[in-house]
C-alpha positions, 0 to 999 in steps of 0.5 A: 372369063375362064375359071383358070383366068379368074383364079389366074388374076385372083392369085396375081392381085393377093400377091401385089397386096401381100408383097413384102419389099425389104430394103437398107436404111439407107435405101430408104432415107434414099428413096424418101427424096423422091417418095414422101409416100413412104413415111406419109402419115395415116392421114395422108394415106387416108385421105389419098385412098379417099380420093379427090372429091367430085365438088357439087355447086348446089345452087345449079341443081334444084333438088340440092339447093333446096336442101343444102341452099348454095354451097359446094357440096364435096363427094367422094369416091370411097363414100359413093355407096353411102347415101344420107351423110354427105355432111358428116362425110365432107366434115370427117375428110376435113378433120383428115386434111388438118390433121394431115397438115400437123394441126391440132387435129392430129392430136385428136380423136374423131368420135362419130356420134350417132343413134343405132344404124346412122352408118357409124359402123359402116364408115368406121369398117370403111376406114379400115378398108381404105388404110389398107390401100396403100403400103407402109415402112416398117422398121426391122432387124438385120435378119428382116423381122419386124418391129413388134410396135410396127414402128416407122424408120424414122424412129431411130432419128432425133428432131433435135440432132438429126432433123436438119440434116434429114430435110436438106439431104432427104426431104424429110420435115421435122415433123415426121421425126416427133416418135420416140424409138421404140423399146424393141428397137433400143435393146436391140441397139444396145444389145447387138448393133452396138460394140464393146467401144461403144459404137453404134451402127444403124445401118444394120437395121432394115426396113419392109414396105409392106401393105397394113392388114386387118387380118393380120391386125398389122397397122390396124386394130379394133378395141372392143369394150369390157367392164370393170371386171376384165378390161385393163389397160392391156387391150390398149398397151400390151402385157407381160408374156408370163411364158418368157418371164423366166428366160429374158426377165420382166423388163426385157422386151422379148418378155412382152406381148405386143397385142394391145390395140395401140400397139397393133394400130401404130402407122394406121388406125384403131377402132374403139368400138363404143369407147367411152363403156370402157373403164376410165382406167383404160383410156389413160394411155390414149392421152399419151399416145394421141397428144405426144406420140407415145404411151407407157407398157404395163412394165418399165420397158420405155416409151411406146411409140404411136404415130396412128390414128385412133377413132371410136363411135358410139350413140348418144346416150353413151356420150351424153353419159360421160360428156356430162361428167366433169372428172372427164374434160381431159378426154372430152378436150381431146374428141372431136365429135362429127354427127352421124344422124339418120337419113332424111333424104327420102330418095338416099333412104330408098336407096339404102334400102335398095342397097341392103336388097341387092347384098341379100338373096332377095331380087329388088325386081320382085320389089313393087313401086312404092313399096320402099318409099312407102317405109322410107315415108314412114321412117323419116317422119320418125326421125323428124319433129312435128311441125307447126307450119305445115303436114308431115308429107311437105316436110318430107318432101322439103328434105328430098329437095323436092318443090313445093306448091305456091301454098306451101312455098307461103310457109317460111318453114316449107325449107330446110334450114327453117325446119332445122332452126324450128327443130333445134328450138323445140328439141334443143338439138338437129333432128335424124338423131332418133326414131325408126332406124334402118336395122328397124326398117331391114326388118319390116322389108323381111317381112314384106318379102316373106308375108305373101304365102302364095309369092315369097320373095317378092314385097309388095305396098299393100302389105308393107302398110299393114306391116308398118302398122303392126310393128309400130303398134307392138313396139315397145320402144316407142311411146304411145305418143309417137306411135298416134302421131306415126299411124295419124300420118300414115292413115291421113297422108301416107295410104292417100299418097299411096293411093292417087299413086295406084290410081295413077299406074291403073289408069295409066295401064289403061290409058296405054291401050286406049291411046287411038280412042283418046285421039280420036275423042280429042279431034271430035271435041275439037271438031264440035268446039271450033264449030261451037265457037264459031256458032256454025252446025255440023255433022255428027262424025258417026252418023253423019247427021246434022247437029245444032249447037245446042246438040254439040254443047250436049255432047262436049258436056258429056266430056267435060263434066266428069274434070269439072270444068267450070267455064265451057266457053273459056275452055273450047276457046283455049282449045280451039286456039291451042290447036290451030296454033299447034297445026299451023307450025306443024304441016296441018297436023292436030296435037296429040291429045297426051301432048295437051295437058288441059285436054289430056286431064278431061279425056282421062276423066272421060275415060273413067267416069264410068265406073260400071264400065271401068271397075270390073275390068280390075276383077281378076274373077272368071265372070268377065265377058271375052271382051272385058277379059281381053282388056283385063290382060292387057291392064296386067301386062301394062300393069307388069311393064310398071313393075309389078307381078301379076300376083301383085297386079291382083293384090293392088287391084283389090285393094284400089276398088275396097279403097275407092270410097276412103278416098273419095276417087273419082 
């Protein structure tokens, strides 16, 4: 695309979102027969940009039955980016939906509970975003200026005169007709729509169909805290324009200053950013304006109305503080909490984590494997209690949905809603409300990315362990306690996890270029086996040379002893019949040796029995002979294929062979 197209459809899209219609009262009333959307409440506009949710049946997918159990799972389009509060999502939706229907919810106050960095502020700016999507009715004056309160037309109706009316010729149910006229528009009435008879005319009123804007503060608005000292009830309901005082007088409405959140916020939302560290004071008027659609200005102007929704968040620490005050039930009847706890999921927080990479100047291809599910390993078994019934690595695993072995399934608390249960009796609430954060965890991916002198920009898991370590051990946040329980687990479940999953990608890279030895090694097993078995001799297939039984028993020996295999007999028989099965469904041809998990285990173990041989070949040093070099580079370049940089390929190397005795690698 041309830079005169993208500035071409730039311009023609900011136009559509800015496009300002102006049309009749009558028009409107005309219109809302057929478009209920032009006087929707915020919540059915909400939940219309929200979009129709994708309902998962959780019991057809193993990983989310084993989290969720059996249940429909609702996702939704505008929350497909925030991963880890599926739950919380599906229960703010449903509050939408009632409050939508003119329930009792319409009257509350959604208040996202959560502890720092659980995606409350994320969700709350997305709810901005979405009222955003769709245009609203604003009352107007003759000449088209618009209502100070952003007030709806249907203000100027009465439930009691004009509501049956409204429904028969326009569609309009009474309970859209439950706001008051706003002061600006009755002066107007009174002042210039209405003549010396007494005759009013409400036709001379218009109306603008126009988008809500975050950056005009039109039907959207966000609150921020103060204190005792300079927060009043003005940053909610407007004040005094003390510049205008003189001409109209203080109980004119052309003398005062429409700039109160509620005010802003009407036929949209307010975001009352950690609403409960505001003075009790100022949250007066949001009984008002939340429980009968309207609120008192600072001066005798009338009543203001409000047809939006308001909602805060904050952590808990903040809520427990006012909840536990009794002087506040009126408030607390009117909050409905929804939890935002952190991610337990160690996929979605990897994710989030790839996430944040992908919004910065870093490149998640210079991101090793295992780096980000080493830190997620260790951030989410702070935010879990310690179990009795099993390690921290298998509660972990629970909560990705992951399966578990025989062993762990013998544990009732190897599921979910038995770790919850066990949870909520030891803290007395439901775990992921507390421990390392992501904003926490940002920080430990910074300092991977930017730890290597020799290669900034690219992380790696080596130095994300030890910079998990660091962080925990200087905190000050955390409690001696928790940081001997966070670098146990690390030491004694998350460096062994890391390591079998490097021994797995070296081997791997080996075994990639060793494929025609591993066949060929595979047929002469079976050859010397179907001969073993059926007690006859053969031919050694190098040197052609007799062999005895006992000879092939000495040479299959060689290949079996390095797995362990403890019943040869059993185990050529196995093969044996394995293998003739496989051929005889197959023209005659022998399995491959990768295809055959039993004999791919002991070839493996064959490969790599000697150390001598297999070690040195992870040096990156110049004493390597030209064959041994030849196979270093093509470790490396399979080792590249994985994912990781040749710098991080010498790193990871060092650390596997200094590790080898730590773990007791074979």
């Amino acid at each position: 695309m041309s830079a005169e197209n993208f500035l071409a459809n730039k311009s023609q899209t900011y136009q559509s979102r800015h496009k300002k219609e102006r049309i009749s009262i009558a028009e409107f009333l005309e219109r809302c027969k057929d478009d209920p959307m032009l006087y929707a409440s915020p919540y059915t506009r909400l939940l219309k940009a929200i979009g129709k949710a994708e309902l998962v049946d959780t019991s057809s997918d193993p990983k989310l039955q084993n989290i969720y159990g059996n249940i429909i799972l609702p996702r939704y389009p505008a929350f497909k980016e925030f991963y880890g509060v599926e739950l919380p999502i599906a229960e703010l939706v449903a509050f939408l939906t009632h409050a939508e229907q003119g329930l009792e919810e319409s009257k509350q106050i959604p208040y996202l509970l959560g502890p720092v960095g659980s995606g409350k502020s994320s969700v709350a700016e997305r709810l901005k975003e979405l009222i955003e999507e769709f245009p609203v009715a604003i009352l107007c004056d003759a000449e088209g200026n618009t209502s100070p309160f952003f007030e709806s037309p249907l203000g100027l109706f009465d439930k009691n005169t004009d509501g049956e009316d409204l429904e028969e010729n326009f569609n309009i149910h009474p309970r859209f007709l439950r706001y008051p006229m706003s002061p600006w528009a009755v002066q107007l009435l009174a002042d210039e729509y209405t003549d010396a008879e007494g005759n009013s005319d409400f036709s001379k009123f218009t109306v603008k169909i126009i988008y809500p804007s975050q950056d005009k503060q039109r039907c959207v608005a966000k609150v921020e805290p103060g204190d005792e000292n300079n927060q009043d009830i003005s940053s909610l309901v407007g004040q005094l324009d003390l510049r205008h005082v003189d001409v109209y007088g203080q109980s004119d409405i052309r003398a005062y200053e429409a700039s109160g959140g509620l005010n802003r916020a009407n036929q949209g939302v307010m975001d009352f950013v950690e609403m409960f560290k505001a003075p009790l004071k100022v949250l007066h008027p949001l009984l008002t304006a939340t429980q009968e659609g309207k609120y008192n200005g600072t001066e005798a102007i009338g009543n203001i109305p409000f047809q939006g929704m308001v909602f805060a968040h904050s952590n808990e620490s903040e809520w427990e503080s006012f909840s536990s005050n009794t002087n506040n039930e009126a408030f607390l009847d009117r909050v409905k909490v929804i939890k935002f706890p952190y991610c337990l999921d160690r996929d979605d927080e990897v994710n989030i984590y790839k996430q944040y990479i992908k919004n910065s100047g870093l490149d998640l291809k210079n991101c090793a494997p295992h780096t980000l599910e080493i830190l997620a390993n260790m951030t989410i078994a702070s935010r879990l209690t310690e179990t009795n019934h099993s390690t921290n690595m298998i509660k972990i695993r629970a909560y990705a949905g992951e399966p578990v072995t025989e062993t762990e399934a013998a544990s009732k608390a190897a599921k979910v809603p038995d770790y919850q249960a066990e949870a909520k009796e030891k803290i007395g609430r439901a775990e992921g409300m507390s421990g390392i954060g992501p904003r926490a965890a940002y920080k430990m991916l910074s300092k991977a990315f930017n730890h290597d002198l020799e290669e900034i920009g690219a992380a790696n898991p080596v130095h994300m362990l030890a910079i998990i370590q660091t962080e925990i051990m200087g905190s000050d946040t955390i409690k001696e306690e928790e940081k001997e329980r966070l670098i146990s687990f690390l030491d004694g479940e998350v460096k062994p996890e890391f390591f079998a999953a490097v021994d797995k990608d070296i081997k791997s890279s080996f075994l990639e270029k060793s494929d025609e030895y591993g066949q060929n090694k595979f047929e002469q097993y079976l050859y010397y086996a179907e001969k073993w078995v059926d007690e006859k001799t053969a031919k050694d297939r190098d040197t052609h040379e007799p062999m005895s039984r006992s000879d092939m028993d000495d040479w299959m020996s060689l290949i079996e002893k390095p797995a362990g295999v403890a019943n040869p007999k059993d185990f050529r028989d196995k093969i044996v019949r394995h293998a003739l099965r496989y051929a005889a469904n197959h023209d005659n041809q022998y399995p491959h040796w990768m295809e055959f998990e039993d004999m791919k285990e002991v070839i493996e173990k064959s490969l790599f029995s000697n150390l001598d041989d297999f070690l040195p070949l992870l040096s990156f040093d110049s004493t390597l002979s030209e064959e041994q070099e030849e196979r270093h580079e093509a470790y490396v370049t399979q080792m590249e294929k994985l994912g990781y940089t040749k710098r991080q390929v010498k790193i990871i190397s060092a650390w596997y062979v200094k590790s080898r005795k730590s773990y007791n690698a074979s």
